[in-house]
C-alpha positions as CSV (number, residue, x, y, z in Angstrom):
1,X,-56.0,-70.7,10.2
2,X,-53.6,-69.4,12.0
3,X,-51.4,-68.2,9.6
4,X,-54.3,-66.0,8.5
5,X,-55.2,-64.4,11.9
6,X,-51.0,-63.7,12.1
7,X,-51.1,-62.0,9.1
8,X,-54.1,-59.8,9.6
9,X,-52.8,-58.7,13.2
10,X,-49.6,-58.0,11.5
11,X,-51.2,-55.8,8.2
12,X,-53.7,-54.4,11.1
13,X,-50.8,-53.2,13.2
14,X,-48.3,-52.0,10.0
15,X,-51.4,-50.3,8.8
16,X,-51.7,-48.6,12.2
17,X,-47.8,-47.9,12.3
18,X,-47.2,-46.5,9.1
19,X,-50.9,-45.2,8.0
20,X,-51.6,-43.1,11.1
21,X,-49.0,-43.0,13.9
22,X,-45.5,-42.5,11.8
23,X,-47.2,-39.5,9.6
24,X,-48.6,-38.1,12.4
25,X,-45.0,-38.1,14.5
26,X,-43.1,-36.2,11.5
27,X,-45.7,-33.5,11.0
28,X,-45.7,-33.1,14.4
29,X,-42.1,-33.0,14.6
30,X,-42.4,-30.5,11.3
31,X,-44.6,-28.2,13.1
32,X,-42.1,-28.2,15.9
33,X,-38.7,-28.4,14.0
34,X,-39.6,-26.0,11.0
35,X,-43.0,-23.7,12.2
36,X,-42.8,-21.6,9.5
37,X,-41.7,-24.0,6.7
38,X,-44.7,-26.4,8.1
39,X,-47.1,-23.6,7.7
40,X,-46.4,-23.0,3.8
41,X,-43.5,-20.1,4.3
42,X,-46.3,-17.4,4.5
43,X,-45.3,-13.7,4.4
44,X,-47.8,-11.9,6.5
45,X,-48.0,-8.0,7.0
46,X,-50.1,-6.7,9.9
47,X,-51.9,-9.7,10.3
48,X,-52.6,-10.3,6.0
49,X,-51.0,-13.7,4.2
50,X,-49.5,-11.5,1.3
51,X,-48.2,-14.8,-0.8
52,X,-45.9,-17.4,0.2
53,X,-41.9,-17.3,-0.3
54,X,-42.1,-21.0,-1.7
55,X,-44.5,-19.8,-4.9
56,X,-44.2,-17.2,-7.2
57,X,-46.5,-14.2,-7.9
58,X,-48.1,-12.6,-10.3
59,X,-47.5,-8.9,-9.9
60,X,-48.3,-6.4,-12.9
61,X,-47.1,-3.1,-13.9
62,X,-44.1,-1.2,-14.2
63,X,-43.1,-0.8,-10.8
64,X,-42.5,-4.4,-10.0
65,X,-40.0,-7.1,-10.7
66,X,-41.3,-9.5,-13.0
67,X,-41.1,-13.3,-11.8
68,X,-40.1,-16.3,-14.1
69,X,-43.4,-16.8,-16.5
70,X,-45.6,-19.9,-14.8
71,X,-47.2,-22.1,-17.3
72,X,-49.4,-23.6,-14.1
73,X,-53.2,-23.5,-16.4
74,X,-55.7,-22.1,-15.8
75,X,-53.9,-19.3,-14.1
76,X,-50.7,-18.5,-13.5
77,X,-48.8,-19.2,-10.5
78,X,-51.9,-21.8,-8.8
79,X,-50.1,-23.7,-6.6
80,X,-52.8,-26.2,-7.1
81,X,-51.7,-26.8,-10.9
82,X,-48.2,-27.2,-10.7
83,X,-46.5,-28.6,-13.9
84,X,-44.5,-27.3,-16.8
85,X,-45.7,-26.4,-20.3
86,X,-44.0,-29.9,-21.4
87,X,-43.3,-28.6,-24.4
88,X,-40.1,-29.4,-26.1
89,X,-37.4,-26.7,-27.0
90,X,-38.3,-27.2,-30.6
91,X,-42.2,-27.5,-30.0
92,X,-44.0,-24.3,-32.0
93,X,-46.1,-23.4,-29.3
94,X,-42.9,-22.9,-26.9
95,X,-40.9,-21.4,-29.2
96,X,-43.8,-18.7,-30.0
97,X,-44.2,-18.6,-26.0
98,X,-40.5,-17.4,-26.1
99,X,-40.4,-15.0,-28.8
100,X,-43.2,-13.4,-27.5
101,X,-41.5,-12.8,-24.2
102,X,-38.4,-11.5,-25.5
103,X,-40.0,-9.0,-28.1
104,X,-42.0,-7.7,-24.7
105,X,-38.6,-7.7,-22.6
106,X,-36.4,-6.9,-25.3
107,X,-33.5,-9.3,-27.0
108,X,-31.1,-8.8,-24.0
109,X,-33.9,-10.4,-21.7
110,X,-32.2,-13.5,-19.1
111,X,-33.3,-16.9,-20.0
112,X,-35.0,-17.2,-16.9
113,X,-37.5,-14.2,-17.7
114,X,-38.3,-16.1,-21.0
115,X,-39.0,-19.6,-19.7
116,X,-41.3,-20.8,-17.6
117,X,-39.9,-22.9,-14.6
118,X,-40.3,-26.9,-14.2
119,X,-42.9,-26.6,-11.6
120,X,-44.6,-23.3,-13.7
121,X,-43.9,-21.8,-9.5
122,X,-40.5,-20.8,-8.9
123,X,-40.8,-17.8,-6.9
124,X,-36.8,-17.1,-8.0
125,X,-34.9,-15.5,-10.7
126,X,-31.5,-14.9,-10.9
127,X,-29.7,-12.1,-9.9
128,X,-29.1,-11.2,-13.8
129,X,-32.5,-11.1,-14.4
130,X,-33.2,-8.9,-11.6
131,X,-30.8,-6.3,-12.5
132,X,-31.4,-6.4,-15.7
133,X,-35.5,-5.0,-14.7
134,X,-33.8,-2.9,-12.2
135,X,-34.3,0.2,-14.2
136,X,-37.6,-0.1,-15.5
137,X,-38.8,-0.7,-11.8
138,X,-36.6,2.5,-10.9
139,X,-38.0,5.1,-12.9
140,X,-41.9,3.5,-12.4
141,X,-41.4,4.4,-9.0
142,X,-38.8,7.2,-9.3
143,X,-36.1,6.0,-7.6
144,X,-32.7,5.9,-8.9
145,X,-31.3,2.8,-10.6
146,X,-28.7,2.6,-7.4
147,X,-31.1,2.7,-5.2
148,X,-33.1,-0.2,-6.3
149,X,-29.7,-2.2,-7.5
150,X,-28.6,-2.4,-3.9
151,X,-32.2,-3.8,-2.9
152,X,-31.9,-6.3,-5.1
153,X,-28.4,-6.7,-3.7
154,X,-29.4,-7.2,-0.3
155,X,-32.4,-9.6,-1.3
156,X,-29.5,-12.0,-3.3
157,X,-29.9,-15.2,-1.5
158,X,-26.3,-17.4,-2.2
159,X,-26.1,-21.2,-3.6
160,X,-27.7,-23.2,-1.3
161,X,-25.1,-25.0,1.3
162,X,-22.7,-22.5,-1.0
163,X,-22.6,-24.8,-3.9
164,X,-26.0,-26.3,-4.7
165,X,-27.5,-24.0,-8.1
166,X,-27.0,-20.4,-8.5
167,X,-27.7,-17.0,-7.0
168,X,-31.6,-16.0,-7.0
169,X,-33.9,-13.6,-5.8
170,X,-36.8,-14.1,-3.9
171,X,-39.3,-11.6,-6.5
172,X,-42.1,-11.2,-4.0
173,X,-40.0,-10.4,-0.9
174,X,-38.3,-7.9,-3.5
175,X,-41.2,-6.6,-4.6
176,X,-42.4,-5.9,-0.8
177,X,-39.3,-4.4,0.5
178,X,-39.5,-2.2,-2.5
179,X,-43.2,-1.5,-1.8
180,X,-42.0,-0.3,1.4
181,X,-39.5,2.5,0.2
182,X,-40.5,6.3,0.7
């Protein structure tokens, strides 16, 4: 009998430990440590939540950079739906998903403008496919194409720790710094 009272004390108190008081002293220390990371990475203007930098968008017309395509159902880019398309390279469904985006972007078009990211909500592309839109986004707003090429410049984020993946551009914080040229 013993034994048993021992052994519920111990699965009450690890229960305790690591149900309630251990997740409750790393958010807390989240919230401390990393605010704004904590609080989703929310871009606010004038008081407005205008997206988040962690998820992409899905912004339409001419004058704006196009993010990766999101295959997130039943809308694009729901952060509540994350996943992939799971379709194989060879699967028909992908492949027509593809050709379809390059005959819309042309045959020159980045990878990454053509397939849709792991998580369907990578708020990145790379800095290739970012030039390459450069123009069309200069002449919807009439700007000239080195005007908007050194925006996208100065919104090139480097490798992580200088090694980890590739250069990227956040599209969203593009898209607003551009939204914010006279």
């Amino acid at each position: 009998m013993d034994g048993i009272l021992i052994s519920l004390r111990a699965m009450a108190f690890f229960t305790l430990l690591t149900g309630f008081v251990y997740p409750l002293l790393i958010l807390a220390a989240g919230r401390v440590a990393f605010s704004n990371q904590a609080r989703g990475s929310l871009i606010e203007k004038d008081g407005k939540v205008l997206g988040s930098e962690l998820i992409g968008q899905n912004l339409e017309g001419p004058q704006y950079f196009l993010s990766r395509p999101s295959a997130t159902s039943p809308k694009g880019y729901n952060g509540e739906a994350s996943s992939g398309s799971n379709f194989g390279p060879l699967h028909p469904d992908y492949l027509k998903a593809v050709a379809e985006r390059k005959a819309a972007l042309g045959p020159a078009a980045p990878l990454d403008l053509l397939t849709a990211s792991a998580s369907g909500l990578d708020p990145h592309i790379s800095a290739e496919a970012a030039h390459f839109q450069a123009a069309r986004v200069a002449a919807a707003r009439k700007l000239s194409v080195g005007e908007v090429s050194r925006l996208v410049e100065r919104y090139t984020e480097d490798r992580q720790l200088g090694i980890l993946g590739e250069e990227r551009v956040n599209v969203l914080k593009l898209n607003l710094a551009l939204d914010g040229v006279k």
